[in-house]
C-alpha positions in Angstrom: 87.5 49.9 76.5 88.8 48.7 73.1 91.3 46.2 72.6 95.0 47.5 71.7 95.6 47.1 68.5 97.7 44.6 67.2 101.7 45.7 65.8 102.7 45.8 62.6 105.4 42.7 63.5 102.7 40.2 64.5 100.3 41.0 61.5 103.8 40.4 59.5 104.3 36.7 60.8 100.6 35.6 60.9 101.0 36.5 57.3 104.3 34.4 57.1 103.2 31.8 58.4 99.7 31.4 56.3 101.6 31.7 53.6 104.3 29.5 54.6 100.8 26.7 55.6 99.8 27.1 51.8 103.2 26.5 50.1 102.9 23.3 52.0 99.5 21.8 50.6 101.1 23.0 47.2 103.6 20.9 47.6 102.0 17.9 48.7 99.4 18.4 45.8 102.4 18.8 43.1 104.5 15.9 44.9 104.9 12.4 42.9 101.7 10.2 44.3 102.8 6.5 46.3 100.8 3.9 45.6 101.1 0.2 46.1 100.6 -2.6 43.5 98.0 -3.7 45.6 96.3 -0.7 45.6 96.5 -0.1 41.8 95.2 -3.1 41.6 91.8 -2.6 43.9 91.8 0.9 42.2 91.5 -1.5 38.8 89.6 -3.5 39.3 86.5 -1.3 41.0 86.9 0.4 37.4 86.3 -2.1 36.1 83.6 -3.3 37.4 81.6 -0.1 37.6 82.3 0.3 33.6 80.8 -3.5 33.1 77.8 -2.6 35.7 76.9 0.7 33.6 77.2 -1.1 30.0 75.2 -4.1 31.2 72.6 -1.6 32.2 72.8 0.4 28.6 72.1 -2.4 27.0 69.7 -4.9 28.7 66.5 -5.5 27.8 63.9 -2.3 28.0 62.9 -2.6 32.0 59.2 -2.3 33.2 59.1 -0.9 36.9 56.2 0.0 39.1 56.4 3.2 37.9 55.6 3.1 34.8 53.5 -0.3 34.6 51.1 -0.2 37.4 50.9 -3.6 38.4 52.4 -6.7 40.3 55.9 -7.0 40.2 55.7 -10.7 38.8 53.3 -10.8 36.3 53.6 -14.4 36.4 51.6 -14.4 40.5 48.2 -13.4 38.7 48.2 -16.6 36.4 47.4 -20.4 37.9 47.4 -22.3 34.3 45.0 -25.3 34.6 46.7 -28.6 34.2 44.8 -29.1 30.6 45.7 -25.4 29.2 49.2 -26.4 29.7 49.4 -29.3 27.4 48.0 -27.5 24.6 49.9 -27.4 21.2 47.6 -26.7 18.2 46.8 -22.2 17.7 43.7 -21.8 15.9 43.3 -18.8 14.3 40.0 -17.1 13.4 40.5 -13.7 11.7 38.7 -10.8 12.7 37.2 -8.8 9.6 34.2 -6.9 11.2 32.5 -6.6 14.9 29.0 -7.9 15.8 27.3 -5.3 17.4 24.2 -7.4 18.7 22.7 -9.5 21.2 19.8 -11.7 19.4 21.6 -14.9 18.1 18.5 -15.0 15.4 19.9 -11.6 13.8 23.4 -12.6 13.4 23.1 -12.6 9.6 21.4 -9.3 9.4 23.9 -6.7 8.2 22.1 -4.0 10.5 23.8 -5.8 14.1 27.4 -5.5 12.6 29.7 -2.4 12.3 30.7 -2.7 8.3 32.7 -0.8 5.8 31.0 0.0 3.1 32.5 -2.6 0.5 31.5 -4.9 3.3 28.1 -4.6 2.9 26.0 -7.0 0.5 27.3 -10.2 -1.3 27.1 -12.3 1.7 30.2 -11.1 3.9 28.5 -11.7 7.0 27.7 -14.8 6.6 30.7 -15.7 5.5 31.8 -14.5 9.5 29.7 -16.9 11.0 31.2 -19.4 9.0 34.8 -18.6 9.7 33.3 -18.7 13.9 32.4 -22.1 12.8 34.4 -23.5 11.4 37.4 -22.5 13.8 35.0 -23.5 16.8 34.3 -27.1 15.2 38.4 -27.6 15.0 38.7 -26.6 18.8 36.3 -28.9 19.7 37.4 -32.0 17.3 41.1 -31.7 18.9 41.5 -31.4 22.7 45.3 -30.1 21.8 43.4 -27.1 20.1 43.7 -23.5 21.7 40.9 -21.3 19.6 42.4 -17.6 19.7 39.7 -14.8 17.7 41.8 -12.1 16.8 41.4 -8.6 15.9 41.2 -5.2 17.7 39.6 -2.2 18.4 39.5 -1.2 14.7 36.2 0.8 14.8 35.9 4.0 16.8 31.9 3.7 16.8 32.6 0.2 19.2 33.8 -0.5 22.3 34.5 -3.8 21.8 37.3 -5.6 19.8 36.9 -7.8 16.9 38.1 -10.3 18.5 35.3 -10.0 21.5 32.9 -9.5 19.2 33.4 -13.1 17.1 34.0 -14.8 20.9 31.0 -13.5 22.5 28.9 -14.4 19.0 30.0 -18.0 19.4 29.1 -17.8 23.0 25.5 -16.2 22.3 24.7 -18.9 19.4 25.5 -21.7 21.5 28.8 -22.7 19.4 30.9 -22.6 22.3 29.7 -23.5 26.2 29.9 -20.6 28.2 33.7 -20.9 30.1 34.8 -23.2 27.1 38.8 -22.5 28.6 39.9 -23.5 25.1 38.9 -20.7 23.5 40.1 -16.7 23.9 41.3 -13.7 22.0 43.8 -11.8 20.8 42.9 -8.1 20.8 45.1 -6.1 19.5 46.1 -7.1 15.7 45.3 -4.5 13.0 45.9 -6.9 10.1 46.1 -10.2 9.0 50.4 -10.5 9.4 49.3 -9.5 12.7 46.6 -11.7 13.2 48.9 -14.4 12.6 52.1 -13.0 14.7 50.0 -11.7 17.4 48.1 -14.8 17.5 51.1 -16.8 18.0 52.1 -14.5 21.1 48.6 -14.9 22.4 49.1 -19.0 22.6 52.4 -18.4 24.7 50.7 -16.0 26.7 48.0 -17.7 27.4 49.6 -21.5 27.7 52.8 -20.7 28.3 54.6 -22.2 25.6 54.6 -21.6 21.7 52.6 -24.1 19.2 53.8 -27.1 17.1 50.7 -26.5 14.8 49.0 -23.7 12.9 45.4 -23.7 11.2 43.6 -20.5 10.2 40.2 -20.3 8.9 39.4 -17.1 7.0 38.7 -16.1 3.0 39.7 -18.6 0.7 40.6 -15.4 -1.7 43.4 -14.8 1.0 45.3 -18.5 1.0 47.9 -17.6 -1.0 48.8 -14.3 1.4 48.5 -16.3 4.6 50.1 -19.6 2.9 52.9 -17.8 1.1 53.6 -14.5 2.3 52.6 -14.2 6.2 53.7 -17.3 6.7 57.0 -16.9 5.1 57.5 -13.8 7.0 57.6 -15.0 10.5 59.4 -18.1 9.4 57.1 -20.7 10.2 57.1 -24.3 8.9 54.8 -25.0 5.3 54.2 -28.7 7.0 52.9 -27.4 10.8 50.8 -24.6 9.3 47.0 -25.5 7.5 45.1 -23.0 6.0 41.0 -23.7 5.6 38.8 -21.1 3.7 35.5 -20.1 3.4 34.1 -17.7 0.7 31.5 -15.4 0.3 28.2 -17.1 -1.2 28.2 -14.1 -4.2 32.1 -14.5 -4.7 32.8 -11.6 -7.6 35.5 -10.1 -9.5 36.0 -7.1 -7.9 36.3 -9.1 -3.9 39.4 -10.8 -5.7 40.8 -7.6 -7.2 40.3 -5.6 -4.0 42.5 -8.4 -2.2 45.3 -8.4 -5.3 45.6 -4.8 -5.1 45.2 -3.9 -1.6 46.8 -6.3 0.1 48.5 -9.5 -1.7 50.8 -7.1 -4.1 51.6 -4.6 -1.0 52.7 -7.2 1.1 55.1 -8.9 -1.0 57.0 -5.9 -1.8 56.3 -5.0 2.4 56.2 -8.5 3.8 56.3 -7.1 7.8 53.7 -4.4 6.5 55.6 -1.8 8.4 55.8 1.0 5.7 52.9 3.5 3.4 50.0 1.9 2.5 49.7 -0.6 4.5 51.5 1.3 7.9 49.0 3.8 7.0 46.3 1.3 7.3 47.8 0.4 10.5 47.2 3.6 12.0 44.0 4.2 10.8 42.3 1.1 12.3 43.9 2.2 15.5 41.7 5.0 16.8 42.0 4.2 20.7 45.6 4.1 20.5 46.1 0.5 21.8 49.1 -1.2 21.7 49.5 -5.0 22.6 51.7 -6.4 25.9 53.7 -9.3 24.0 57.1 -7.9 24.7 56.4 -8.5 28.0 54.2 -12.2 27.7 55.9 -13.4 24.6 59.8 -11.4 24.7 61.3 -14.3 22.2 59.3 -12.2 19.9 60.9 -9.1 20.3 63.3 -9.0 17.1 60.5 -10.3 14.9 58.0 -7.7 15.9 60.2 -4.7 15.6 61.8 -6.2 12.3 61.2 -3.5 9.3 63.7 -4.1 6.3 64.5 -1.0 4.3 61.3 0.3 2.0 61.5 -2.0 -1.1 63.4 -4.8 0.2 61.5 -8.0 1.0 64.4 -9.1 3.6 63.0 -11.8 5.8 64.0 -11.5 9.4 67.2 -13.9 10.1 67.4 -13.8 14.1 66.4 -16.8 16.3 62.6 -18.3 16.5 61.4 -20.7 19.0 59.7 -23.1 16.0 62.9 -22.9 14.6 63.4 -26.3 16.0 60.2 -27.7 14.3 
């Protein structure tokens, strides 16, 4: 049986009344809003603090989660410092320039067991190597303060070791260094000799956890005056806590000294943080395995230094803070 259907005068005051429902919530909707100072005040003051939380998190320092750095959420749990690394205060700096290839320490002069340019080979370059390994091994081991860092990084694709290995694990083969000598490491990851020296500074604070009072570098004596006066003056650091010791080629010539003048002395004093063409070129090209180094992490003090890069053509140094500033 259906159900009788329903009049015309009660669909009229269901309609009446929904309507009559709605012009209510209208008007509560349009009416003038009661609020307390008390509650303005909460209301404030949670704005507040969720603008401050959000800017805070615009701006703080580039975050490194699980996510995206596989790894221990304290970096700092892996490393147990022995009591003697600790006191260390004196970086010494070897320069990578090539990478030994071999494993007889009676062919480490022979040309053949190192991966060379081509204006690398001949006039005595490799020895003059060794001698840079030795004499930056025989400073280690005359100053118990010393921390010997080799530094230089994967720059050729035809090796799968750095520079920096390379020089270390040549010491170790030749008996320089005692196999486990913990005052000796490497820096793997600079591309040229500013970062050699920046990198290498990094390395000691990674490494000992705190940054040197003193500086020596053995390298080329041709390249003195763009470690003494240009590198140095770029990351700030102090003429009278930095030393620099170099060791030639036997057949020093004419066109070793011009090579340095043109290539790299003149570009990096019109490009003193190296970071534009030619010598960001030269950058990229010893880079073929795409490495990139973990100091904002290990050293973040840094930070501003690293990423400084003045406008092409301007030899700006970098103003912002420096822990050797107090040296």
């Amino acid at each position: 049986m259906l159900p009788a259907p329903v009049s015309f005068a009660k669909r009229g005051g269901y309609r009446r009344s929904r309507n009559a429902l709605n012009q209510r919530r209208i008007d509560v909707l349009l009416s003038r809003a009661r609020i307390t100072n008390l509650g303005l005040l909460l209301l404030s003051a949670v704005t507040v603090i969720s603008l401050l939380y959000n800017v805070s998190y615009v701006f703080a320092p580039t975050r490194v989660s699980l996510g995206d750095f596989p790894g221990p959420r304290r970096f700092s749990d892996t490393i147990q410092r022995d009591a003697s690394v600790r006191q260390l205060s004196h970086l010494v700096i070897v320069p990578g320039h090539a990478i030994w290839k071999g494993g007889d320490p009676t062919r480490i002069l022979n040309e053949e067991d190192w991966i060379l340019e081509s204006y690398q080979k001949g006039g005595g370059r490799v020895n003059a190597f060794y001698q840079h390994i030795k004499g930056g091994v025989k400073l280690a081991l005359e100053d118990p303060r010393a921390l010997l860092v080799f530094s230089g990084g994967q720059t050729r694709s035809a090796s799968t070791f750095t520079e920096a290995d390379s020089y270390h694990r040549l010491a170790v083969e030749s008996s320089l260094l005692p196999l486990g000598f913990l005052r000796a490491t490497t820096e793997n990851h600079a591309l040229d000799s500013y970062q050699n020296l920046l990198y290498s500074i990094a390395r000691f604070h990674e490494y000992v956890g705190r940054y040197p009072d003193y500086i020596s570098v053995v390298g080329y004596e041709m390249k003195r005056e763009r470690f003494e006066n240009v590198h140095r003056k770029a990351v700030r650091w102090p003429s009278k806590q930095f030393r620099y010791i170099g060791v030639d080629m036997e057949e020093q010539n004419g066109s070793a000294m011009q090579g340095e003048l043109n290539n790299a002395l003149i570009p990096y004093r019109k490009d003193l943080y190296g970071c534009h063409p030619p010598l960001s070129t030269k950058r990229r090209n010893r880079n073929p395995f795409y490495r990139y180094h973990s100091y904002y992490i290990s050293a973040p003090e840094l930070a501003g230094l690293m990423d400084y890069c003045p406008e092409a053509g301007l030899s700006t140094v970098f103003d912002g803070p420096l822990p050797w500033d107090r040296l």
